[in-house]
Each structure stands twice: as structure tokens, then as C-alpha cells.
N, C-alpha and C positions, 0 to 999 in steps of 0.2 A: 337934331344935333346930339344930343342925349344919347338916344337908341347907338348914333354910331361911335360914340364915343366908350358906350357900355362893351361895343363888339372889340373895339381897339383893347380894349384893359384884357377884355376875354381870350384874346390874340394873343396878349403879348404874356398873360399867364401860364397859356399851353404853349408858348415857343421856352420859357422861362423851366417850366416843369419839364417840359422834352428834352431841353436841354441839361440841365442838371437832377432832376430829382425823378428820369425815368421810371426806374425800378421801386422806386420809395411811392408814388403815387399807383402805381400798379398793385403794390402790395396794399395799401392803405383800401383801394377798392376791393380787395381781396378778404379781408378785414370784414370790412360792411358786409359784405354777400354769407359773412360764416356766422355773422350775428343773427342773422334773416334767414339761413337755411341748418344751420349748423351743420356744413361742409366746410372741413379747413383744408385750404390749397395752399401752399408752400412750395418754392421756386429756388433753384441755386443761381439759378440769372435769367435775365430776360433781356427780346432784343423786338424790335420795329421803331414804331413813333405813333406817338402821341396825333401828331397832322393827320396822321392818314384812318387811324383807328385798328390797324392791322398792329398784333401783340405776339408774341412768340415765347412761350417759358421753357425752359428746357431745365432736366431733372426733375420732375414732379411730382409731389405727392399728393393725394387726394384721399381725405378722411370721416367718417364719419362713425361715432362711437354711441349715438344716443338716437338713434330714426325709430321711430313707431312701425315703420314698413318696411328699411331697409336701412345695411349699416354697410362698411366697405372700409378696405385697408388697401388703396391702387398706388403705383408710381405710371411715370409715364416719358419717355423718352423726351418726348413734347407735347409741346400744347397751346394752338393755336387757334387764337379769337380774333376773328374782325366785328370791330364795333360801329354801331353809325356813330360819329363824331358831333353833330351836333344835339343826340340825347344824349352822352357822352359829359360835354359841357354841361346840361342840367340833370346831372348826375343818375340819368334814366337811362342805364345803357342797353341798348337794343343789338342782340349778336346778330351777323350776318352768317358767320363761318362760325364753328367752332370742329377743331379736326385733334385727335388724338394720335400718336404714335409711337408704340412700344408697350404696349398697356399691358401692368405685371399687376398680380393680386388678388383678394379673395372680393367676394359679394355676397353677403346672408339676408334672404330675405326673411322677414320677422314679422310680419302683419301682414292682412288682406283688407285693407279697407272698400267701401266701396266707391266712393268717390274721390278725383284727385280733389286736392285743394288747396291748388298753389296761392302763394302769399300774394302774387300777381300774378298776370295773365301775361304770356310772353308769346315770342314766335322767332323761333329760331330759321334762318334763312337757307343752313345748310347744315348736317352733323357729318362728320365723316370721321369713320373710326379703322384704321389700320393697324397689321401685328398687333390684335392683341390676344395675350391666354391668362383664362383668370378663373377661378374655382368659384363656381357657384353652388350654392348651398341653400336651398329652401327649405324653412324651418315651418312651412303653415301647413305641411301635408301631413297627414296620419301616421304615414311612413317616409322619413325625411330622405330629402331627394337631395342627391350629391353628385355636379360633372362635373365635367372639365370644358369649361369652353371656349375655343378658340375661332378668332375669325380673323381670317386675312382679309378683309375687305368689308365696309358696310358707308352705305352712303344712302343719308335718309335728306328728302328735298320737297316742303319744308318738315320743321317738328314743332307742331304751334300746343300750347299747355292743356288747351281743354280736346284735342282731338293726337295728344300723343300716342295712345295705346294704337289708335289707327293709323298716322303714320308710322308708325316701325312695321306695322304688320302688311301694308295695304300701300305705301308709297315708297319702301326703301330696296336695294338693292343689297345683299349678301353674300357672303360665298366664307365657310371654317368647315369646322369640327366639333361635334360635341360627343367628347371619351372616343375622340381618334374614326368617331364615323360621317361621312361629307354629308352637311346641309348647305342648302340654298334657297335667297328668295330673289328672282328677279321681278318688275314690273315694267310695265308700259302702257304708252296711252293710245287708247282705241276711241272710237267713235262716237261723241258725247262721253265719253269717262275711260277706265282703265281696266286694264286686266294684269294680275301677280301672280307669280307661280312660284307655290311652294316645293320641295323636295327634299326629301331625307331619305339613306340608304344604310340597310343594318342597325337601326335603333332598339335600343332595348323594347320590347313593348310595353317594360314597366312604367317606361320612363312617359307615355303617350295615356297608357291607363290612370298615374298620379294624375292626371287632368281633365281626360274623360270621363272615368268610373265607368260603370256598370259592366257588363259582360269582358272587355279586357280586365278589368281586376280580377278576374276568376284566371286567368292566365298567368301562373307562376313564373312561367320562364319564355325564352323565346325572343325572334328580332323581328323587325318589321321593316318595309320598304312601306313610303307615304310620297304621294304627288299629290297635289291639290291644288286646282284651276281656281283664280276667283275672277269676279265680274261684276263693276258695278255704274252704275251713269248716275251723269250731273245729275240735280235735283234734290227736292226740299226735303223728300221723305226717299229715300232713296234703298232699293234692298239689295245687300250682296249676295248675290247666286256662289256657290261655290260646289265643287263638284271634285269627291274622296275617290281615292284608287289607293288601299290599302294591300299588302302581299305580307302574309303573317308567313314566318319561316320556325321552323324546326321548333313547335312551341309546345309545352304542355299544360291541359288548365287541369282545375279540380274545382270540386261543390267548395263552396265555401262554409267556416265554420261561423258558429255565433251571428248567424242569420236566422231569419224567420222560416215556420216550416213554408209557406206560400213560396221564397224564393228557390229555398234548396227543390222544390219542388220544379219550379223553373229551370233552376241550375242545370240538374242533372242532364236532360235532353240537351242541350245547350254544351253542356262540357265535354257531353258524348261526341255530340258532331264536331266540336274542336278538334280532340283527340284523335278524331278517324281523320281529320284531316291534317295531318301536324305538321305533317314536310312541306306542304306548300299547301297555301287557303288566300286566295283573291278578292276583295272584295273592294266594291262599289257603289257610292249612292250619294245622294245629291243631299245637298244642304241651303236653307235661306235663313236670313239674319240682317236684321235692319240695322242700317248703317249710322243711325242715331243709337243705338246702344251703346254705343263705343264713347259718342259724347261725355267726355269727363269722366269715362270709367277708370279707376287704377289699374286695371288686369286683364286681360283677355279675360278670367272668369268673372271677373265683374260685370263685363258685357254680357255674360251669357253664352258664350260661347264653347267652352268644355260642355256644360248641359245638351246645346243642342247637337253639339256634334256627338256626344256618346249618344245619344236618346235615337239618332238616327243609323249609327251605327248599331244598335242594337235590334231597331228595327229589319236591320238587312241579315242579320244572323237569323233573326226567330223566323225569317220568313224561308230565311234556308233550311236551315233546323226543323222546319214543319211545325210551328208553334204558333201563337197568337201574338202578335203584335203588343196590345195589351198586358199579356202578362209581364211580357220581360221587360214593357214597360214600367212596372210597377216595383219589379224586383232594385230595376235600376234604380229608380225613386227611394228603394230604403237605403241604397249605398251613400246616394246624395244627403239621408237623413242626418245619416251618420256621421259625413263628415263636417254638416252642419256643428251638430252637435260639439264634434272636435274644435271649430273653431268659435264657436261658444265658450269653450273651455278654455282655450289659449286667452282669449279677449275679457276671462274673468275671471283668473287666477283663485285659488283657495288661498283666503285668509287664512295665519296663524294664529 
């Protein structure tokens, strides 16, 4: 008798709030969420109900001025959440949907940590982001890395907190630009598990080298065309196959400076066969990476995965190049040191 008298009062508070104090209890959750994330979300109206848990803001802005790893100044045309309704009621809201539309603004990243470490652990049921173009700015590279990047489509299904970096990369669907050149990632499910394909056309190489190091950072200038197959099945330890088709266009490298004499030593063979090849240079070679690195990593480099992808791309050069595996394994290894170093630096500021 009790119990159903508790659900009557809890009924007749969400018809009572739906009815008159829509917008006022929406912001008030909005409120909570910026104390716990410090994201402030601000709305010029909002419209659905309350019953159903389906929310809709329109005019939006989205802020963050104080992130360890990432800050943002977005609007957004809209913004739309469905909630399950009854953790909703014990103030636990679990998104179903969360869908953006019109998404304007900048995004600075500012940290690399290495693990996420959400305040909770969530599971978003569906993310879908359309029209949006927003200036990204990563501030953790040696050489700070500035696009523009726009996507007319992405739909990521689910995005759950400790395996986020792997669904964006490995379960969503994309289709924009970044600096006016088309990327895409499609996936689907095959037999026991799934397969994604990546694709990018015209990319700076700089832009692919900030993330892999070693032998593309010796590449001053130049685009690249990138396709890459992944593949991975159910299972407890599971590893992703992945398989690079790289087309380096009109590029030019040089020895680099402020390196060890062992690398310039590497270098030189290496920049040679670049250069001889500059107008057009094809390359190919397989990549594995266990799909538990991704667990609760912040970053595609937190996983590891810049590392193994240049370390094998560099492999498939020396083997071209007529070199030894080993070395330019090595050489790559000081680039990595380095930038270690850097973000040592960042993460431990010179006191005054």
C-alpha cells in the first residue's frame, strides 16, 4: 500500500513539473551535471516531456573553461536527450539518445592523460552528431596541431565510459572534412564481430606524422591518401587485425636536426629513398593491437596505438629503403623519447 502510494505522489510530481516547471527542472538537472563535470549547458528553450524522457534544447551553448584534458566554447542548434524515465525519477539519468545539430565552436585539447576517469560510469545508447564545423586545436603536440573539422554525419551505437575511445573508433559511422579534405569511417558486423573502414583523401602528412612519429616526421611537406581495414571478433582477449594502405603524394623529407648521430645515420638512407620517390610512394603493411588497450584509455595514444602504427610503418620503409628493421626501429624510439619528454614538461610546469 505504501510502495503504491510512494509511485502516486512520484506521478503526480512529474505530471505537476511537466506541466508547469518544464524548463525550470531541466535546467536545475543541468545545474547538477556542471557541478560534477564542470560543463555549463545553457538553453534559450526547451521542449518534449517529462513522461516520456525525450528533451529537446534549442540554442545551445556548451562550455568548458577549466578541463585538465580538454576545454570548449560550442553552440549548437539543438540538443537532443532521451532519458530512461525511471532513473530519471532517482535522479540517475541514463541517456538513450543524445543527438546534436548545428554544432559551431572551438575544442583545445590540453592534457594527455592516461586513463579516462569518469566521476561514473555511463552508457550512452546512441550519440549522433550532425552539421557540425568546429576548430580543433591540440595543444599536447611539440608542434601544435590546428584544423578545421567538420562532419556532416556521425553516429556512434553504443558509447559506454570505460570503452569510449573504442567506440568512436571501431563502432561509429562518419562522413566530413578536416581543412576541406573528405574523411570517413564506416563499420559493420561480420561473423562473430565487426569490421570499420577507415579512409582519408589529401591529408597533410604532417597532420598523421603528429601522431605516429618516426620516419613521417622527417617529411616536411606533402599529402597523403590513408585506407585502413580493421577486424576484430567477440571474445575476452580479443585482437584487432588492421591492415594500412598508405599513398604519400608530392612530398619532401630531410635528415632531421637535433638528433643523435645513430639516427641522422638512419636518416639519411631513408630520406634518400623518400625523396627519390616523392610524386607518388605506396605503402602497405599490417598492424595488431589488443582490443583491451583501449579499455579506459583517454586516447588513441593511450592505447598505444600511434606507437604501433608508426613502429610498423617504419618497418615497411627500412625494408624498402634496404635498411635494417632494427635500426630505424630505434631511431623512431628517440623521436618517441622526445616527445615523452615534452609532455613531461607540459604536466610539470617551471615554477617561478
Amino acid at each position: 500500500m505504501g510502495g503504491a502510494l510512494l509511485l502516486v505522489l512520484l506521478l503526480t510530481v512529474l505530471a505537476i513539473a511537466n506541466w508547469l516547471l518544464f524548463d525550470d527542472v531541466v535546467r536545475w538537472q543541468l545545474a547538477r551535471a556542471e557541478r560534477q563535470t564542470g560543463i555549463a549547458v545553457t538553453f534559450n528553450s526547451a521542449s518534449g516531456s517529462l513522461w516520456t524522457g525525450a528533451i529537446e534544447l534549442h540554442d545551445v551553448t556548451i562550455q568548458r573553461t577549466t578541463g585538465e584534458t580538454s576545454n570548449f566554447d560550442l553552440s549548437a542548434r539543438t540538443f537532443g536527450i532521451d532519458l530512461s524515465v525511471g532513473d530519471l525519477l532517482l535522479l540517475k539519468p541514463v541517456f538513450e539518445r543524445v543527438e546534436l545539430q548545428g554544432l559551431r565552436g572551438t575544442y583545445d585539447r590540453v592534457g594527455l592523460p592516461e586513463k579516462l576517469q569518469p566521476r561514473r560510469s555511463f552508457r550512452l545508447g546512441r550519440l549522433v552528431v550532425n552539421d557540425a564545423l568546429v576548430q580543433v586545436t591540440d595543444h599536447t603536440r611539440p608542434n601544435k596541431v590546428q584544423v578545421q573539422l567538420q562532419i556532416d554525419s556521425l553516429a556512434v551505437e553504443p558509447l559506454r565510459s570505460d570503452w569510449a575511445v573504442f567506440d568512436l573508433l571501431f563502432r561509429g559511422n562518419a562522413a566530413g572534412r578536416i581543412d576541406g579534405h573528405e574523411f570517413s569511417i564506416a563499420t559493420r558486423e561480420i561473423l562473430e564481430g565487426r569490421e570499420t573502414h577507415w579512409r582519408g583523401e589529401g591529408l597533410p602528412v604532417g597532420l598523421l606524422a603528429s601522431y605516429v612519429g618516426g620516419p613521417l616526421d622527417w617529411i616536411k611537406s606533402g599529402a597523403l591518401d590513408v585506407e585502413v581495414t580493421d577486424r576484430w571478433q567477440v571474445g575476452e582477449q580479443t585482437q584487432i587485425d588492421m591492415h594500412w594502405q598508405l599513398v604519400l603524394r608530392d612530398i619532401q623529407a630531410e635528415v632531421p636536426d637535433g638528433v643523435s648521430r645513430a639516427t641522422r645515420a638512419v636518416a639519411k638512407p631513408v630520406v634518400a629513398f623518400l625523396n627519390k620517390h616523392a610524386l607518388r610512394l605506396p605503402l602497405e603493411f599490417e598492424v595488431a593491437i589488443a582490443r583491451d588497450r583501449f579499455r579506459f584509455a583517454a586516447s588513441p595514444e593511450a592505447a598505444g596505438l600511434g606507437r604501433t602504427v608508426g613502429d610498423a610503418l617504419a618497418a615497411e620503409l627500412a625494408r624498402l629503403a634496404g635498411i635494417k628493421p632494427e635500426t630505424i626501429k630505434q631511431a623512431a624510439a628517440e623521436s618517441w623519447t622526445k616527445f615523452k619528454e615534452f609532455l613531461d614538461k607540459r604536466r610539470k610546469p617551471d615554477r617561478p
